[in-house]
C-alpha positions in Angstrom: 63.5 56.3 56.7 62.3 59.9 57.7 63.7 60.7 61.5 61.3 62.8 63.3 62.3 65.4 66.0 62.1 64.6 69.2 59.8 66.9 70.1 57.7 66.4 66.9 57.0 63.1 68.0 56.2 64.0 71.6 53.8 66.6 70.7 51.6 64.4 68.0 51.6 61.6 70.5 50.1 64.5 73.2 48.0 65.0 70.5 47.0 61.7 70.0 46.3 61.2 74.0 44.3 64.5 73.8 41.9 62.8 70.9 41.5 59.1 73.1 40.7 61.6 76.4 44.1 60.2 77.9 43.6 56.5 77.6 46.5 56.4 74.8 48.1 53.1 76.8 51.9 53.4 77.0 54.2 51.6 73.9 56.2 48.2 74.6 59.7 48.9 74.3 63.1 46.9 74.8 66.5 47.4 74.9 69.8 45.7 75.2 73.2 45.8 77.7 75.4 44.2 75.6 79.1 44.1 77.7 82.5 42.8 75.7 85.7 43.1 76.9 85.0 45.4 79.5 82.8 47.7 77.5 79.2 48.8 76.7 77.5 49.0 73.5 75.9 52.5 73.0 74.6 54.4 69.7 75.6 57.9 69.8 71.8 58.9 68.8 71.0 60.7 65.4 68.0 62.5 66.8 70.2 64.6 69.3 68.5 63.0 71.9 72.5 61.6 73.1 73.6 57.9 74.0 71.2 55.3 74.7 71.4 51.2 74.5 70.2 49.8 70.9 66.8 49.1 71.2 62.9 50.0 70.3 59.5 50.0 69.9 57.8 46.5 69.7 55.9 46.2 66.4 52.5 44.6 66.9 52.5 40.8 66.2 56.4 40.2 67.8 57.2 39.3 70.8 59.7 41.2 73.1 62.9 39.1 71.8 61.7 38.9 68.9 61.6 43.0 68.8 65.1 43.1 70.9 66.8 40.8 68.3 65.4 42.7 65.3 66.4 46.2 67.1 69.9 45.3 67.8 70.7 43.8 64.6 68.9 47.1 63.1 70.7 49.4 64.9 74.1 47.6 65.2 74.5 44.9 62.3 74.8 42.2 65.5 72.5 39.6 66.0 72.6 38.7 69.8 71.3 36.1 72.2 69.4 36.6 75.0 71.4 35.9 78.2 68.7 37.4 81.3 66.4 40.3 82.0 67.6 43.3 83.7 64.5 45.1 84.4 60.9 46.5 83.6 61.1 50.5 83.8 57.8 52.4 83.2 56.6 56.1 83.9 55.6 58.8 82.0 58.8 61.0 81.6 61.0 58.1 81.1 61.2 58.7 77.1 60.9 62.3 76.0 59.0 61.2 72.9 56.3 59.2 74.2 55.1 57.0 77.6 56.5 53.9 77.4 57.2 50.9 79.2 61.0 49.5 78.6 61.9 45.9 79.0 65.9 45.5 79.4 67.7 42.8 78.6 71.1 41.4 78.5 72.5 40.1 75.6 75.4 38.5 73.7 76.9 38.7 70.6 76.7 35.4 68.5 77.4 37.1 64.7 77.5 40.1 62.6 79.6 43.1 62.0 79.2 45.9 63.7 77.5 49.0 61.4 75.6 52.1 62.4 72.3 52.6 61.0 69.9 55.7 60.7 69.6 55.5 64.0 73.2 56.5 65.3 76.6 55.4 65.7 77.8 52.7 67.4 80.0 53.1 70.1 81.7 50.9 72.5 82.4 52.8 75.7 83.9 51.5 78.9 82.1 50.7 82.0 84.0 52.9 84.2 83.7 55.7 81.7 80.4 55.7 81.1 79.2 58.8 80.9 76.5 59.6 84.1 73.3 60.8 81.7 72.5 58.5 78.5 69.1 59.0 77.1 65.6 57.6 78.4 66.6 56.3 81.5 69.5 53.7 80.5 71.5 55.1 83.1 69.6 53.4 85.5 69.6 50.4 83.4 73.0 49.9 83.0 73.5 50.3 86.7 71.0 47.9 87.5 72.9 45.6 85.0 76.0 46.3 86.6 74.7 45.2 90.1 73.2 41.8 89.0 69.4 42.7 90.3 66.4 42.6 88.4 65.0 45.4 89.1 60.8 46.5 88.0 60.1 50.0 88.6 
């Protein structure tokens, strides 16, 4: 799989919102907490974009979990169950890329091996050492996570 630039991607989706006069809707996205031990899943990003939670664009016909599930397993060689949402984060900035609207879940681990993928490495960090920036807005996530609220923004 080709991996775009960052800003590639943002400018032919400004592009693209230029040609449908702005009403380019925003993209369905997830992505997953997924704790063990004390830690936090993370891939250390391929793109340069930095650390951000495995997850991803939903493809049309699946459903959210359906799109999580595939993502993580994608990204991380785990397959994971679905234990409770975290939040619903929207806005225009909150991706670099493109506008999106991020569904966060939590998940378990219930098989696989851990792998890295085109997408990045994998990297279990710990939750008191997380660093304070991680890509998109998964800082936020994470702390919303941590607190046990579901949070919509």
């Amino acid at each position: 799989m080709v991996m775009l630039k960052p800003i590639l991607v943002h400018r032919a989706f400004e592009l693209l919102n230029r040609i449908t006069s702005g009403n380019l809707p925003p993209f369905p996205a997830v992505c997953a907490v997924i704790e063990s031990d004390g830690n936090i899943l993370l891939i250390d990003r391929s793109d340069g974009l930095g650390l951000s939670l495995p997850g991803g664009i939903v493809k049309w016909g699946e459903t959210l979990e359906e799109a999580l599930r595939r993502e993580v397993e994608e990204e991380t060689g785990y397959q994971v169950s679905i234990t409770r949402l975290v939040g619903i984060y929207s806005g225009p900035y909150r991706d670099p890329r493109a506008s999106s609207v991020q569904i966060a879940y939590a998940a378990t681990i219930i098989n696989g091996q851990v792998r890295s993928s085109h997408e990045g490495i994998v990297v279990w960090t710990p939750k008191e050492s997380l660093p304070n920036i991680l890509a998109f807005d998964h800082t936020a996530v994470v702390t919303d996570y941590l607190s046990g609220e579901v949070k919509i923004f």
